[in-house]
C-alpha positions in Angstrom: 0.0 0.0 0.0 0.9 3.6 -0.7 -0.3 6.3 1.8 0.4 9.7 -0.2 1.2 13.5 2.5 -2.0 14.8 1.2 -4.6 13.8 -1.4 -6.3 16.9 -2.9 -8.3 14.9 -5.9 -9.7 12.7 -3.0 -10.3 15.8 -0.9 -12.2 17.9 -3.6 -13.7 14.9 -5.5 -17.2 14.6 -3.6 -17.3 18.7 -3.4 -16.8 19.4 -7.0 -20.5 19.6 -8.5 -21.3 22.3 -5.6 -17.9 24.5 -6.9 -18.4 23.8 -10.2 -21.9 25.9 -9.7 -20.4 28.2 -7.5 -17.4 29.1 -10.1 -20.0 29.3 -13.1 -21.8 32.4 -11.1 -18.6 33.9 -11.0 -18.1 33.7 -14.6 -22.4 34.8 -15.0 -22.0 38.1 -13.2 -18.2 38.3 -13.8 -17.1 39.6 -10.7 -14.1 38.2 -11.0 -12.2 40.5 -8.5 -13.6 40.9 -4.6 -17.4 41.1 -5.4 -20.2 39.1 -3.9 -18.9 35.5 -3.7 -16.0 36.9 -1.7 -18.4 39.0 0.6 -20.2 35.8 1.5 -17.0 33.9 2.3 -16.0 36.8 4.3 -19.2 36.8 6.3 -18.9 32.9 6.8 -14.9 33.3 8.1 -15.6 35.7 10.5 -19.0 33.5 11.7 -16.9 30.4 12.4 -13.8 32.6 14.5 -16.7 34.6 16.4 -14.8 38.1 14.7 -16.5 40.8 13.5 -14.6 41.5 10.3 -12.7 39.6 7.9 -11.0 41.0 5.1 -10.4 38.5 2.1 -7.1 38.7 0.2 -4.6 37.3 -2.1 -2.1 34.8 0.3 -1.6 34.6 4.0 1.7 36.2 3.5 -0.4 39.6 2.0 -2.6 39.1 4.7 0.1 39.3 7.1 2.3 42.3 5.3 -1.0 44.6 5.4 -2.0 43.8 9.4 1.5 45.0 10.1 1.0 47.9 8.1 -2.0 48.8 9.4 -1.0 48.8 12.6 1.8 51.1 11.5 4.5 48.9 11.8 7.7 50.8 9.5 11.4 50.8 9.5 13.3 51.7 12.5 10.6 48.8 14.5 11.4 45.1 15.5 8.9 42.4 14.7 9.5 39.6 17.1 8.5 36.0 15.5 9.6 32.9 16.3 12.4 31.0 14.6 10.7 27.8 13.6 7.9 28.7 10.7 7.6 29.3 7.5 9.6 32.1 6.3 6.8 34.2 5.2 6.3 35.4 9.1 9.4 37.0 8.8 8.4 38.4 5.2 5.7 40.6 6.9 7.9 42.5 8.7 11.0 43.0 6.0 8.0 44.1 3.6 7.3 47.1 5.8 10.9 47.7 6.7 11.0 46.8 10.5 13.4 44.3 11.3 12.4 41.1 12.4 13.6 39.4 15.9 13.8 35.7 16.0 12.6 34.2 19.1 13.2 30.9 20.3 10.6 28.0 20.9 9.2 25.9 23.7 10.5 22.4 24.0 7.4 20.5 24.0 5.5 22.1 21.3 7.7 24.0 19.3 5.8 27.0 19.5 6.6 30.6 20.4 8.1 30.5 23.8 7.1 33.5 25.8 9.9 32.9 28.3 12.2 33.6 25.3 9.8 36.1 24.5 10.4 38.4 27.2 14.5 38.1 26.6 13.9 39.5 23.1 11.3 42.0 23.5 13.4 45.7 23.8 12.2 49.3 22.7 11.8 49.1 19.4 9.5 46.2 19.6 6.1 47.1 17.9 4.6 43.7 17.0 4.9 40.0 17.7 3.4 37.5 15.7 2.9 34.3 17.6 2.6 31.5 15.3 0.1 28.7 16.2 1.9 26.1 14.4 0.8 22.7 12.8 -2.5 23.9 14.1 -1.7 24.2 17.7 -2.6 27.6 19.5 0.1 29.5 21.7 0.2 30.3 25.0 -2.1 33.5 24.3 -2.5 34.5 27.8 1.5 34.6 29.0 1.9 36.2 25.5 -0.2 39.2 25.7 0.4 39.5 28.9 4.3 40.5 27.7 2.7 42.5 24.6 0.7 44.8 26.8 3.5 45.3 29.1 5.6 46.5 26.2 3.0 48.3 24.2 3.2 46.4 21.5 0.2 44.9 19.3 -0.1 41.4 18.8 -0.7 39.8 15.2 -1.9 36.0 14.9 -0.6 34.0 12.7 -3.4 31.3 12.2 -2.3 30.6 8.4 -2.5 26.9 9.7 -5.2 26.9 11.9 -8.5 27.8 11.2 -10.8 26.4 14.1 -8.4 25.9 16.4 -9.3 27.2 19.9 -7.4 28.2 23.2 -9.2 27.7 26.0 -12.5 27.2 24.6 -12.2 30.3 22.3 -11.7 30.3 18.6 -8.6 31.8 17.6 -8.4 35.3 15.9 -9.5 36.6 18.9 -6.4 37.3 20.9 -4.8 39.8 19.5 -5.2 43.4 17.1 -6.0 41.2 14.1 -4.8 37.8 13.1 -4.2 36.2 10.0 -4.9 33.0 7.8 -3.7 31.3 4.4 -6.1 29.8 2.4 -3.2 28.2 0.7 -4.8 24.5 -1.4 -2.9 22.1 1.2 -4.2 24.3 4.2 -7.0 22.7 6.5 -9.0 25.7 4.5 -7.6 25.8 0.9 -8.8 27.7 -2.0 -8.3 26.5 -6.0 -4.9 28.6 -5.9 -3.8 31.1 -3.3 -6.0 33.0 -0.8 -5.6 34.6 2.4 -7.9 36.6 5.3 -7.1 39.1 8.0 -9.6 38.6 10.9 -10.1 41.6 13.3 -12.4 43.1 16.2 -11.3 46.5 14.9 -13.7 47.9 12.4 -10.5 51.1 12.3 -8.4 48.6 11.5 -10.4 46.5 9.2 -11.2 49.7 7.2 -7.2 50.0 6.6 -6.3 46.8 5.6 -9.7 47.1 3.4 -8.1 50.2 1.4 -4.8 48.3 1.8 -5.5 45.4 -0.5 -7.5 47.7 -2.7 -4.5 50.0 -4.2 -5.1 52.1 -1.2 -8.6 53.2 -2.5 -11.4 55.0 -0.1 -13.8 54.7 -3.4 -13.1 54.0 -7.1 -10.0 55.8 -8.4 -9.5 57.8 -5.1 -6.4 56.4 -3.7 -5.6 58.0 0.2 -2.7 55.9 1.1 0.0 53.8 -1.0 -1.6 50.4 -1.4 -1.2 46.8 -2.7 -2.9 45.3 -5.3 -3.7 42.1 -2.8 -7.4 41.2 -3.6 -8.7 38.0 -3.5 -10.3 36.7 -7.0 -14.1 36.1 -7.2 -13.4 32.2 -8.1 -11.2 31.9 -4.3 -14.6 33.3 -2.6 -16.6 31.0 -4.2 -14.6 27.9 -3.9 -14.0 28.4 0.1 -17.4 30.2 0.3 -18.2 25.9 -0.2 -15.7 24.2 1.3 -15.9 26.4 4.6 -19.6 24.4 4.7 -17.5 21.6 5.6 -14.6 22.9 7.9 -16.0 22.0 11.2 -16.1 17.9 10.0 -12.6 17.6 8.2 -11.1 19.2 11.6 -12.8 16.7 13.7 -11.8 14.0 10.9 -8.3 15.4 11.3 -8.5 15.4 15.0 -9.5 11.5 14.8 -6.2 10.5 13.1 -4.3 12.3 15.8 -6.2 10.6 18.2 -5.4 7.2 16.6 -1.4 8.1 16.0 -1.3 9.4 19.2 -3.0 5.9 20.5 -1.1 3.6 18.1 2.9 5.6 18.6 2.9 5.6 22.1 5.9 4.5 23.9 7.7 4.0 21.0 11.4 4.4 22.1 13.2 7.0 19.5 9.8 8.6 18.8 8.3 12.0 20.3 4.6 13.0 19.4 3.0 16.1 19.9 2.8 17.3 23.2 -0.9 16.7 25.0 -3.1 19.3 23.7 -3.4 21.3 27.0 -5.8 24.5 26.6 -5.7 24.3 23.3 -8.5 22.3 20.5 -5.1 21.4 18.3 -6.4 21.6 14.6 -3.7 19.0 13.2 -2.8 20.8 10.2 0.2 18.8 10.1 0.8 15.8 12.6 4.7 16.0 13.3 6.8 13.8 14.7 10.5 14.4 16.2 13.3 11.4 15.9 17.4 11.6 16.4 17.4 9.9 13.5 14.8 11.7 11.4 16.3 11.6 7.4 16.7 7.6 8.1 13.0 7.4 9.1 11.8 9.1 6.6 13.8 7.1 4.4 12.5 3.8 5.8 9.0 5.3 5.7 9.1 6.1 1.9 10.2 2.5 1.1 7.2 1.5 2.9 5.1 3.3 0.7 4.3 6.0 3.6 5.1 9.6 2.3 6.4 12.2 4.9 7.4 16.3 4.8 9.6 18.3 6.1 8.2 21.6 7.9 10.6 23.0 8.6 14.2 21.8 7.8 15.9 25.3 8.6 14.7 27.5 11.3 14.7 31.2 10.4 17.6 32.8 12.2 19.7 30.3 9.7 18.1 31.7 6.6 20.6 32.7 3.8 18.1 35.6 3.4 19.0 37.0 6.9 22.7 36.3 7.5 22.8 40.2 7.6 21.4 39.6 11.2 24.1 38.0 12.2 22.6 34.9 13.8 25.0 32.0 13.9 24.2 28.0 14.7 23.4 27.4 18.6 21.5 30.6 19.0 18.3 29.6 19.2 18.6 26.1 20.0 15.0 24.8 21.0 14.1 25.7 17.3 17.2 24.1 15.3 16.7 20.8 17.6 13.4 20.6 16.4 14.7 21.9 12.8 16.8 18.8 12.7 14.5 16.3 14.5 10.7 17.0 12.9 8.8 14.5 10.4 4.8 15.1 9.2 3.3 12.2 8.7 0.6 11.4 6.7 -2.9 14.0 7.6 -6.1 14.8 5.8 -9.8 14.0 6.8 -9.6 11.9 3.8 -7.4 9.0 4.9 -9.3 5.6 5.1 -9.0 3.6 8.2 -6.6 0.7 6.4 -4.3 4.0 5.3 -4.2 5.2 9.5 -3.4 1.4 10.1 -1.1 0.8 7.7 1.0 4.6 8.7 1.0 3.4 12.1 2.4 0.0 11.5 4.9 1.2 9.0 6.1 3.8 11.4 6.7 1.0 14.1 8.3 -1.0 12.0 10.3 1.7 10.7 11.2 2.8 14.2 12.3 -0.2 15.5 15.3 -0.7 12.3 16.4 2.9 12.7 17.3 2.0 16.6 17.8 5.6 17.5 
């Protein structure tokens, strides 16, 4: 048997009749920019996060770059992030000329640790952007707590976690805005590339509104420099559908964790995610830590099982920022899980044989690597 990452055929294959209608109003009323299919979405996205405004754009990564901006983030500030994520975190705040300050990680989770946190934050620190990685919400409350101290504004990044809650509430809701990526292998994913900023500031809203928009008030009026960062008509419509069914593939994803975390247990060489805590973990991505981590995956593949890498470089070791001067042992929570993390297979789509078979290829696979 052959278990693939990710199978978006399988994934859109029951759903397509639905789009298929959806993207043929599009093409009707030719609104093929913003327009009503991407209202409704908008509406829906900020129903499911309990927010009052959603702003639909092009890619998580605008959607990031424009809550910065709107909260006036510019050169001369530091954006702290944390050190293991994808490298569009640290995009954000090089696109409106702060600096970004790489932040290391908390052992058991690998999310922003806000004891490292409060080692990094100084005066020019105007943001932080605590990523809730694989799906797994931060530890909001020590977080802002830090943030208000300093007087800086907190940006989410959800970009892989829609749904997910901390301490029974939906994220998106603990901080000035926060953002998502609508990217096709997200737990949300459009036909393409898509992205949302969620906010309970209608001020703010209103900004990154004009932001997206070329910086336009009203048509060919243009009060600010802006972006041209809209979402596409056919984006609304697709995840204007498949946002219908977010609520079952999370709990579809969260059964597979449940089962991996059953099945992996004990295994000697093998680390699964931490217990969930506070938190209603999302499982964008189910990752696993091992010494011996390029052998497993190695021994998986043969198998038939395919694995991923997220991520294989923490930021602070970027070629892109070597100006910064980090060096190897900086940060060292985030390069051990750097060199240690393996996804295994997740989608709500995964038959019961597939789980089985994962699980008893990753024992197997465990025991011959002996690390």
């Amino acid at each position: 048997m052959k278990v693939p990452f990710n199978d978006l055929a399988r994934h859109h294959a029951g759903l397509l009749p639905e789009i298929m209608a959806e993207i043929g109003e599009v093409f009707a009323s030719s609104a093929f920019i913003l327009g009503p299919k991407v209202a409704g979405f908008e509406q829906r996205f900020a129903e499911l996060h309990n927010a009052p405004h959603c702003v639909g754009v092009n890619s998580g990564t605008s959607a990031l770059h424009l809550a910065l901006l709107a909260l006036g983030v510019g050169p001369g500030d530091e954006v702290v992030v944390p050190a293991l994520t994808f490298v569009a975190t640290a995009w954000a705040a090089s696109y409106t000329g702060a600096t970004p300050v790489f932040c290391d990680v908390e052992e058991d989770t690998g999310l922003m640790d806000p004891k490292a946190l409060e080692r990094v934050l100084g005066p020019r620190t105007k943001a932080i952007i605590p990523v809730h990685l694989y799906g797994r919400p931060c530890d909001m409350d020590a977080i802002n707590a830090l943030a208000e101290k300093r007087g800086a504004a907190v940006v989410e990044d959800a970009c892989q976690a829609h749904c997910a809650e901390y301490k029974g509430r939906r994220v998106g809701q603990f901080g000035a805005a926060a953002c998502f990526s609508f990217y096709p292998g997200k737990n949300l994913g459009a036909a393409g590339e898509g992205g949302a900023v969620l906010t309970r500031d209608e001020t703010l809203a209103g900004k990154v509104r004009m932001l997206r928009d070329h910086g336009q008030s009203r048509r060919y009026h243009h009060g600010v420099v802006g972006y041209n960062y809209r979402m596409e008509g056919i984006q609304g419509a697709v995840l204007g559908v498949k946002s219908r069914h977010i609520e079952d593939w999370t709990e579809r994803r969260r059964a597979v964790a449940a089962v991996y975390r059953r099945e992996l247990a004990g295994l000697d060489g093998l680390v699964l995610p931490a217990d969930e805590g506070p938190t209603r973990h999302v499982y964008h991505l189910f990752v696993v830590r091992s010494l011996c981590r390029d052998l497993l995956a190695e021994k998986l593949a043969a198998r038939g099982v395919a694995t991923g890498l997220h991520y294989p470089l923490p930021l602070h070791l970027q070629e892109a920022y070597a100006g910064l001067g980090h060096k190897k042992g900086d940060l060292p929570r985030a390069e051990a899980w750097a060199d240690q993390c393996l996804s295994l297979p997740m989608f709500p789509e995964m038959r019961e044989d597939e789980i089985a078979w994962v699980v008893g290829q990753c024992r197997a696979a465990v025991r011959e690597c002996g690390c």
